[in-house]
N, C-alpha and C positions, 0 to 999 in steps of 0.2 A: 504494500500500500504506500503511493507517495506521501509525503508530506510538507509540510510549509514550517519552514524555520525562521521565527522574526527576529532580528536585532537592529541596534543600532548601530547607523553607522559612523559615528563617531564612534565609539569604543569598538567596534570590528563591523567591514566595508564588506562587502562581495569583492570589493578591489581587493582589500588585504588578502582574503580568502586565494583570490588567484595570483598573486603575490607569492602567497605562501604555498598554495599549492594544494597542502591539507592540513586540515587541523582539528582539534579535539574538543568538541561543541558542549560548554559546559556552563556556568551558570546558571541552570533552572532550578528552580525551585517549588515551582505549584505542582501541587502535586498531580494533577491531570497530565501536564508537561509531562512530568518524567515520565510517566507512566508510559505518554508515546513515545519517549526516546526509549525506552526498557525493552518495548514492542520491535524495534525496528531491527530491520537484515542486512546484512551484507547485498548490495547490489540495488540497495532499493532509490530511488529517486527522488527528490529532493526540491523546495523552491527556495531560495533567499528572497526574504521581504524586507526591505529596508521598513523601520518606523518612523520614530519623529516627524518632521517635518515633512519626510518624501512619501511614506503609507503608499510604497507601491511593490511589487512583486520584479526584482532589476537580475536573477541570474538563478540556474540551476547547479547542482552537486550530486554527489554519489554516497551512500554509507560503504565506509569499506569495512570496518568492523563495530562490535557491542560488545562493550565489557561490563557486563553488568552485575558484579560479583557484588557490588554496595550497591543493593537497591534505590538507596535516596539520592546516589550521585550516580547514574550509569556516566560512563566515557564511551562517548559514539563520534569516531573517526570518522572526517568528512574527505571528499576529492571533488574541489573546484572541479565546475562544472562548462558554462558557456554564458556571457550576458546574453539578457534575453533583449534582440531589439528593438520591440516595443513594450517597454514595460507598463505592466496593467495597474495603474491607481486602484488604493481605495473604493473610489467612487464609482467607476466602473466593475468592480467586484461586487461592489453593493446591489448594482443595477443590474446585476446578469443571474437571471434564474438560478440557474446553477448551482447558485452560492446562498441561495433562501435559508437553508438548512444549517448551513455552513458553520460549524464553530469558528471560523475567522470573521463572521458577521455576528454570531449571538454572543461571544463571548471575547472580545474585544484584545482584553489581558492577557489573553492563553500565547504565547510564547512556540509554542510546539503545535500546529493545527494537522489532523489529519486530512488526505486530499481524495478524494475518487480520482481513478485514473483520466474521466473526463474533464474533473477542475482542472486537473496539474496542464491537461495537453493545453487549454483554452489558455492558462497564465505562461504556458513557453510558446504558442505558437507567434509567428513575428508575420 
C-alpha cells in the first residue's frame, strides 16, 4: 500500500532527500503514524508532501527496509525517488473525489497518511 509522508521542509526538503539519496524517516510520534510506518514493506511506494507554507505533494521514494524491533520508534529506510512535475496542492487534493475519505483531508495532523494505489498514481502523474 502507498503512502504519503509529510514534512517540512525547512527541517528536511524532498531536495535534501535527493541530496542524500536515503535516509531514515523518523520523528513520529502519533501514534496512528507509527503504526503506518510499522505497517510498511520493502519496495512499497511512497509521496513526499511538503507542509507549511507549500501543502502540496513535490516528489516520490521507495521503502527499502523496516526495522521495527521498538514498536514506538520503527526506523523505515527511504530511497529518493523522482520530483513530481506538477505538484498537487492542498487544495486541489481537497477538491478531487478521490480524497473525500482521505485521512490526509479528515485528519489534517497525521504525519504518515495511507494512499490507495489510485491516490498515489493521480498525486505522481505530471
Amino acid at each position: 500500500m502507498p503512502h504519503l509522508l509529510k514534512t517540512e521542509p525547512e527541517a528536511y526538503s524532498f531536495a535534501d532527500l535527493e541530496r542524500d539519496k536515503e535516509t531514515i524517516w523518523d520523528g513520529v510520534t502519533n501514534p496512528a503514524a507509527v503504526k503506518h510506518l510499522r505497517e510498511m514493506k520493502p519496495g512499497e511506494k511512497l509521496v513526499i508532501y511538503h507542509t507549511g507554507d507549500e501543502r502540496r505533494a513535490v516528489g516520490t521514494a521507495t521503502v527499502l527496509n523496516v526495522d521495527a524491533k521498538d514498536p514506538k520508534t520503527p526506523l523505515v529506510r527511504i530511497k529518493s525517488g523522482r520530483a513530481v512535475k506538477t505538484p498537487k496542492t492542498l487544495a486541489e487534493i481537497k477538491d478531487h473525489k478521490l480524497f473525500a475519505d482521505s485521512p490526509l483531508v479528515k485528519q489534517g495532523r497525521l504525519s504518515v497518511v495511507p494512499l490507495t494505489e489510485q491516490q498515489y498514481e493521480w498525486l505522481v502523474k505530471d
